[in-house]
C-alpha positions in Angstrom: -31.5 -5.6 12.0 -31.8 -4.7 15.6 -28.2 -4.1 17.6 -28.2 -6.2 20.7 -27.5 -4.3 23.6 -24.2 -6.4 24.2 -23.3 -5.6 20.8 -24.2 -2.1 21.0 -21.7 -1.5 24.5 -19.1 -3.9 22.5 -18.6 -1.3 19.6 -18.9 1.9 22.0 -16.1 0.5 23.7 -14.2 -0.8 20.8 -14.1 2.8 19.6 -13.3 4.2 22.7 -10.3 1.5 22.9 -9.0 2.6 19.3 -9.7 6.3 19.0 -7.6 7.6 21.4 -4.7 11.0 21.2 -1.5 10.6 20.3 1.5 13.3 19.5 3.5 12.4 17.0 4.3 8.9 14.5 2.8 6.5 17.3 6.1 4.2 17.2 8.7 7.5 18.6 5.8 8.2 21.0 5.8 4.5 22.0 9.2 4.9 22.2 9.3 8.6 24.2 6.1 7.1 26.1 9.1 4.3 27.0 11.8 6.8 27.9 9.6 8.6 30.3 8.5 5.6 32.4 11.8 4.4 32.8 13.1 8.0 34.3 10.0 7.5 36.9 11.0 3.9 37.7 14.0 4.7 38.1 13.7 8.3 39.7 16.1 9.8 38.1 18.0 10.3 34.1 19.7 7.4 33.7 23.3 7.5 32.8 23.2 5.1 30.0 20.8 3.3 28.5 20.5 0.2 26.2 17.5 -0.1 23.7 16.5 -3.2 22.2 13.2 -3.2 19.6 11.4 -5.4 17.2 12.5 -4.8 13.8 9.4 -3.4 12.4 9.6 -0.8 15.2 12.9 -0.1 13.8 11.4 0.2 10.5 8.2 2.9 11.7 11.1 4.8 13.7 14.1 5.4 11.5 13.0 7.8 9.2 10.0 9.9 10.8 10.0 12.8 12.5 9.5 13.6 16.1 7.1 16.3 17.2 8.8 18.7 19.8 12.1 17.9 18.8 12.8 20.6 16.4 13.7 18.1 13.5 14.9 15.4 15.3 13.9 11.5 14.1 15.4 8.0 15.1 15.3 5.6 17.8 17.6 6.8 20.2 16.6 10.4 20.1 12.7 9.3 20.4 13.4 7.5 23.7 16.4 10.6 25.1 13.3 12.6 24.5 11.2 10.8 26.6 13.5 10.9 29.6 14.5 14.3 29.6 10.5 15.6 29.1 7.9 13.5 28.8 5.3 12.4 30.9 3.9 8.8 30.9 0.8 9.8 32.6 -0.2 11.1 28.9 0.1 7.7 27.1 0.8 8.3 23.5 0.6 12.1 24.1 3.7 12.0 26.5 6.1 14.3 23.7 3.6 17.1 24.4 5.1 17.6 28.1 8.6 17.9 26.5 10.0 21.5 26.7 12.7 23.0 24.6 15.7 22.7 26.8 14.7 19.1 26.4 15.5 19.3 22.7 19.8 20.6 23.2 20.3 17.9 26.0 19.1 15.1 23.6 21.2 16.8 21.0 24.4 16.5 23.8 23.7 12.9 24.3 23.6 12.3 20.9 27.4 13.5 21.0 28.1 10.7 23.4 27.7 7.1 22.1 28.7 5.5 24.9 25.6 6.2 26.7 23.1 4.4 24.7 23.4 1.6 23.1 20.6 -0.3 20.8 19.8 -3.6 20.2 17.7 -5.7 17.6 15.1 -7.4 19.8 14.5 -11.5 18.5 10.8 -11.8 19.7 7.7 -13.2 17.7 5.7 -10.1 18.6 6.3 -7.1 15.8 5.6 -4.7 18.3 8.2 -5.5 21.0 10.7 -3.4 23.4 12.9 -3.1 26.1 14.3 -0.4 27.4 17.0 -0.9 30.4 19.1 2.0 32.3 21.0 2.8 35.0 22.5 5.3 37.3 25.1 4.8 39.7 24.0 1.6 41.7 20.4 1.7 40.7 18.9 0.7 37.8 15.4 0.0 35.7 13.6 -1.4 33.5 10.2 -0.6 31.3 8.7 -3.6 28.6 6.2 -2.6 26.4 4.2 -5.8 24.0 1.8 -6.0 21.2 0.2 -2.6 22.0 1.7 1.0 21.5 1.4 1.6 25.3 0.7 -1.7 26.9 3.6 -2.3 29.8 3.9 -5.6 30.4 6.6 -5.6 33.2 8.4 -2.3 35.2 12.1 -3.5 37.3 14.0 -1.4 39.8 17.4 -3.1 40.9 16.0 -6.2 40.1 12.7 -5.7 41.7 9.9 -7.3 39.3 6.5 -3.8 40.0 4.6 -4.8 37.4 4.4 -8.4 35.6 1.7 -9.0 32.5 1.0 -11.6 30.8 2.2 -11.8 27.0 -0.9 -11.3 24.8 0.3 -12.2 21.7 -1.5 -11.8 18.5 -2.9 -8.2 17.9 -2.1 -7.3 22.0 -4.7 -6.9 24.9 -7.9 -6.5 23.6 -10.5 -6.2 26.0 -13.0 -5.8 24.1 -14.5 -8.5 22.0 -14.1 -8.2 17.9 -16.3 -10.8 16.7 -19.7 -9.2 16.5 -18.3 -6.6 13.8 -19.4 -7.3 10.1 -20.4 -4.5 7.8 -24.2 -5.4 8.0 -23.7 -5.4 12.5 -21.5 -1.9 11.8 -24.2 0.0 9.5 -26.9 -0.9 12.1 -25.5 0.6 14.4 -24.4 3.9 13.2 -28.1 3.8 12.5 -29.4 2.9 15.6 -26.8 4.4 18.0 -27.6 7.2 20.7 -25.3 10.5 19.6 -24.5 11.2 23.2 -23.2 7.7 23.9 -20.3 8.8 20.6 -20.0 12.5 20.1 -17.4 12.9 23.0 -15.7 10.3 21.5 -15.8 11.1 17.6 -15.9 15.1 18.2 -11.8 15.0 19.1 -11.3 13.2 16.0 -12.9 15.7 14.0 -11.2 18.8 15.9 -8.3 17.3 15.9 -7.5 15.6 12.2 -9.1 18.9 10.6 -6.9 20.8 12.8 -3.5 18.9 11.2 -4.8 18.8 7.6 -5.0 22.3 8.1 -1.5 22.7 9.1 0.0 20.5 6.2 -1.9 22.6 4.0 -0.5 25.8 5.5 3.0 24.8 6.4 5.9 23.3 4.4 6.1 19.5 5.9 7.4 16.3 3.7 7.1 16.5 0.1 4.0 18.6 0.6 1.5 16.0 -1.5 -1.6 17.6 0.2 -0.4 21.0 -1.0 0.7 19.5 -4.5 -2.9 17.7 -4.9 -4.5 20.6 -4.5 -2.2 22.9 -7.0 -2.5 20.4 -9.4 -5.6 18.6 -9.6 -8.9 20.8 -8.3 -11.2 21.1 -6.0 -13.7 18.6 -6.7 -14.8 17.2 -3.6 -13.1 13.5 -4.3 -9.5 15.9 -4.6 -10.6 17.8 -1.2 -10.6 14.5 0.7 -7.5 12.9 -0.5 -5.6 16.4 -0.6 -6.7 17.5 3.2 -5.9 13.6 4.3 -3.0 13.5 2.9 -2.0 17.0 4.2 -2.6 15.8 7.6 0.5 12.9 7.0 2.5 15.7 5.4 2.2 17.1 8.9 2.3 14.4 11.1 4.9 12.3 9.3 7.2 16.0 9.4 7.0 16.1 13.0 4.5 18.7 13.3 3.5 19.1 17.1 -0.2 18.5 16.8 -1.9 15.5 18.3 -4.0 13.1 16.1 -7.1 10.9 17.3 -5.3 7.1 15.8 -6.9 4.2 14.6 -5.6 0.6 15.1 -2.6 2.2 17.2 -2.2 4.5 13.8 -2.4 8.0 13.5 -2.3 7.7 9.5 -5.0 5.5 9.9 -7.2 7.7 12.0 -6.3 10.5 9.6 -7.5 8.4 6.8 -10.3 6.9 8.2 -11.7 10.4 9.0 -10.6 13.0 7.1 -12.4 12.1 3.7 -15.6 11.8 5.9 -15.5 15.2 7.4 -14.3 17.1 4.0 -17.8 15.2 2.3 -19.8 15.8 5.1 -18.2 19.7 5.4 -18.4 20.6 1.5 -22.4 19.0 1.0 -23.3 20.4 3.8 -24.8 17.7 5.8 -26.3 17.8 8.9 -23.5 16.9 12.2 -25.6 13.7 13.1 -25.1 12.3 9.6 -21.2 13.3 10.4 -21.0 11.5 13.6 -23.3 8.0 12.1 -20.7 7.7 9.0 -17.7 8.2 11.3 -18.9 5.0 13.5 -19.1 3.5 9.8 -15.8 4.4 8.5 -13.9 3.6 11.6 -15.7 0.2 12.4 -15.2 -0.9 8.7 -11.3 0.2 9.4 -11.1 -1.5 13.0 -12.5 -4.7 11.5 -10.2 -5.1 8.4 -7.3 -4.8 10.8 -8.6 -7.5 13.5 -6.7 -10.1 13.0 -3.7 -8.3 10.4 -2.0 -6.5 13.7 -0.4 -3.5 14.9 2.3 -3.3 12.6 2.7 -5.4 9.5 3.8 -5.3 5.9 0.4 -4.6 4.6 0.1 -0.9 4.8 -2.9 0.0 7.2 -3.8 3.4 5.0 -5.7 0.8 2.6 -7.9 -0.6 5.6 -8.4 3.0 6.7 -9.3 4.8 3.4 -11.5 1.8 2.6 -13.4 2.5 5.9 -13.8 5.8 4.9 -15.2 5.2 1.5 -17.5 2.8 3.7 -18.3 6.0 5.9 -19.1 8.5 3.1 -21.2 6.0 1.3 -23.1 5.6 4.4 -23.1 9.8 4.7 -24.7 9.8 0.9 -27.6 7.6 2.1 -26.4 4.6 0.4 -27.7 0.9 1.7 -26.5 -2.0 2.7 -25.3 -3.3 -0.7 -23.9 -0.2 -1.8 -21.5 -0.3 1.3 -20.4 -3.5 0.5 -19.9 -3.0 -2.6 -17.4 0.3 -1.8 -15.1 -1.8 0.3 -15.1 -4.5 -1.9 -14.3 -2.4 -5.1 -11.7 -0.9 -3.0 -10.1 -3.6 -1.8 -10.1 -5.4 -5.5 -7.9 -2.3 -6.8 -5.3 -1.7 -4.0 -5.1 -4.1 -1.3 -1.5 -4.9 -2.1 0.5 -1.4 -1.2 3.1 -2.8 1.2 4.1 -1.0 4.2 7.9 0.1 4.6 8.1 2.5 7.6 6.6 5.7 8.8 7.9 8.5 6.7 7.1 11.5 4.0 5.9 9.2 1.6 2.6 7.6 3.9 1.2 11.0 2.3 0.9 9.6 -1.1 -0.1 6.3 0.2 -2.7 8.0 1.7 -3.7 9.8 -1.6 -3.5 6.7 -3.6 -5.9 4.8 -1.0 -8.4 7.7 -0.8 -8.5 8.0 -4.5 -9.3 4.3 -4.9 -12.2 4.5 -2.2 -13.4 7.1 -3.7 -13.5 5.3 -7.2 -15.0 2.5 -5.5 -17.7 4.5 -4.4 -18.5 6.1 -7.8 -18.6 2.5 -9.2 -20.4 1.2 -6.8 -22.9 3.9 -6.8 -23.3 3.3 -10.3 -24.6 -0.2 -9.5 -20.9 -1.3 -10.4 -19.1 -4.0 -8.8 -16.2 -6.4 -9.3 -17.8 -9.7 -9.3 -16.7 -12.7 -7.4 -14.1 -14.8 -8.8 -12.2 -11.3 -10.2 -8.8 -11.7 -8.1 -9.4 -11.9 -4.6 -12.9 -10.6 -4.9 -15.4 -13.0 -3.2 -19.1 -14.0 -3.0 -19.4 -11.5 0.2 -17.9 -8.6 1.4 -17.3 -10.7 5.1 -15.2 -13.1 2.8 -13.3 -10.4 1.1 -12.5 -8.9 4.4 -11.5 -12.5 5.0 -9.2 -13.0 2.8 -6.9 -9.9 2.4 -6.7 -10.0 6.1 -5.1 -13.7 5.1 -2.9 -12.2 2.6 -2.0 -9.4 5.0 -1.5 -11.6 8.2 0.0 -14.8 6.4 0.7 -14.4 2.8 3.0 -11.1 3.4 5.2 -12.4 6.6 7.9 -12.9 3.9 7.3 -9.7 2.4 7.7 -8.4 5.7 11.1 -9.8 6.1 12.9 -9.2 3.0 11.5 -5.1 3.2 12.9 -5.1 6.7 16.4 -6.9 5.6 16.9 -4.2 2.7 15.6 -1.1 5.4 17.8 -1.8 8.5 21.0 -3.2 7.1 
């Protein structure tokens, strides 16, 4: 199959769209990203400051750690952060401007409830806030919508500087999804100039080795990278689930290293590229093999999440991991059919992991996803395959895809709700 050239500038800038730095759990850094734009609105702190967020916000912010913060996690100190240090200039990487004196006078505010107050925002989008303050006779507001960093409207004392339009949906996408399939994706890892996607995939590589490195090293979470590889080897299958899921040790335990995301994730981009790079690393293949699977593994991820969302209560590690068993199948030389056959093996075993929150235990979902690509593409290596009819499994992978991104964007709103009544009341 030939790659159109539409098709071919349509995925280089759907990865450049998705693969992009972030510091920290993306929903704080939405949240710090938030803080910091309404101090520059404004022009100054803000006295007090009234927070109101989607509920599954609330759920990926409650329990995670914040990078520069010195063990500091929740809402309110995520956004305090933000306005004391951060920069919005840097997007999703705005915490990495923060310096330590920012760190006490978040802890002084924290002393003083009366100056923030927070809010549970009723909106149909999942990824939804508002952030309002004021000081003196001024005051501002910042709105971010369906995107980690997408502003859709900036006020100063009532003056409307920026108004977007509500996207709805999975947010602003600029770039069309509907030319991805598996067969579309492969083709073009094959056919795709290295120059046109090194200086986009070589952060990813720097970066995500650089934080599995550190969970490995350091004491973050309940350490399940570390306890992986204590426990259960160094076969190369243990090496990519222990190293990716070091990297969430790390980055769920507010470690202060940035992560090239995935799908507004930085678990995802972890998992979507870790088990790649330790394949790729320990059989010693050549750096253009590297950087053909990594287009596989994260266009397999991308395109399971189109149309699922930003946040929802399917967890996004099992779209990820799935795309990187797609990606090291594709680094072993497999076809067509044997790609396939890895994400629909994985998806038959463990498409139902729910997601409830950023926090510690994203590690071990992680681990568990890896471990089921990786079985996936044994099996499917052995000419194995869950037939269709077995479950959701059916006659292609495209309707596969199909249908747990049905399951995930339909069949689990309810899911959604009832893990969100039990987290936040």
């Amino acid at each position: 199959m030939r790659v159109e050239e539409r098709v071919y500038k349509n995925f280089l800038a759907i990865l450049k769209e998705e693969l992009v730095l972030a510091v920290g759990c993306t929903e704080p850094a939405c949240l710090a990203l938030a803080g910091a734009r309404l101090r520059e609105v404004l022009g100054r702190v803000p006295q007090r400051i009234t927070i109101k967020l989607s509920a599954n916000l609330i759920k990926n912010t409650k329990s995670v750690l914040i990078p520069y913060s010195n063990g500091l996690k929740g809402m309110r100190e995520a956004v305090w952060l933000g306005i004391f240090g951060g920069e919005s200039r840097l997007g999703l990487a705005a915490l990495s401007a923060v310096p330590p004196e920012a760190v006490e006078r978040v802890k002084a505010v924290m002393d003083l409830p009366e100056r923030t107050k927070v809010e549970l925002l009723d909106s149909p989008a999942k990824l939804h806030l508002i952030v309002e303050g004021s000081c003196g006779a001024d005051c501002a507001l910042v709105e971010i919508r369906d995107a980690h960093s997408n502003f859709v409207r900036l006020e100063r004392n009532g003056e409307v500087l920026l108004a977007q339009a509500e996207c709805g949906g999975d947010g602003p996408a600029p770039t069309d999804r509907s030319s991805l399939s598996v067969q579309a994706i492969v083709a073009f890892a094959d056919q795709v100039n290295l120059e046109d996607v090194e200086p986009i995939l070589r952060p990813q590589i720097e970066h995500n080795s650089a934080i599995a490195q550190a969970g490995l090293a350091g004491k973050y979470g309940a350490g399940v990278g570390r306890s992986l590889l204590e426990h259960c080897g160094e076969s190369v299958g243990n090496l990519a689930r222990a190293q990716a899921a070091a990297a969430s040790d790390a980055r769920m335990g507010g470690a202060d290293l940035p992560v090239v995301i995935n799908s507004g994730s930085g678990n995802q981009g972890i998992a979507a590229s870790i088990p790649v790079i330790v394949y790729a690393r320990h059989l010693g293949l050549p750096e253009e093999r590297l950087l053909r699977a990594l287009c596989v593994s994260n266009l397999v991820a991308i395109h399971q999440k189109t149309g699922i969302g930003r946040l929802s209560a399917y967890c996004g590690a099992v779209s990820a991991a799935c795309g990187a068993g797609a990606g090291i199948a594709y680094l072993l030389g497999g076809n067509l059919e044997q790609i396939s056959t890895t994400i629909t093996n994985t998806l038959a075993n463990v498409a139902g992991i729910i997601c409830d929150g950023a926090k510690a235990s994203c590690a071990a979902k992680i681990a568990s996803s890896v471990d089921a690509a990786v079985l996936a593409l044994n099996l499917s290596f052995q000419a194995t395959a869950f037939p269709p009819g077995d479950g959701i499994v059916q006659s292609s992978v495209e309707e596969t895809i199909d249908v747990v991104r049905d399951i995930a964007a339909q069949g689990m709103r309810q899911t959604d709700l009832t893990v969100l009544k039990h987290m936040i009341r």
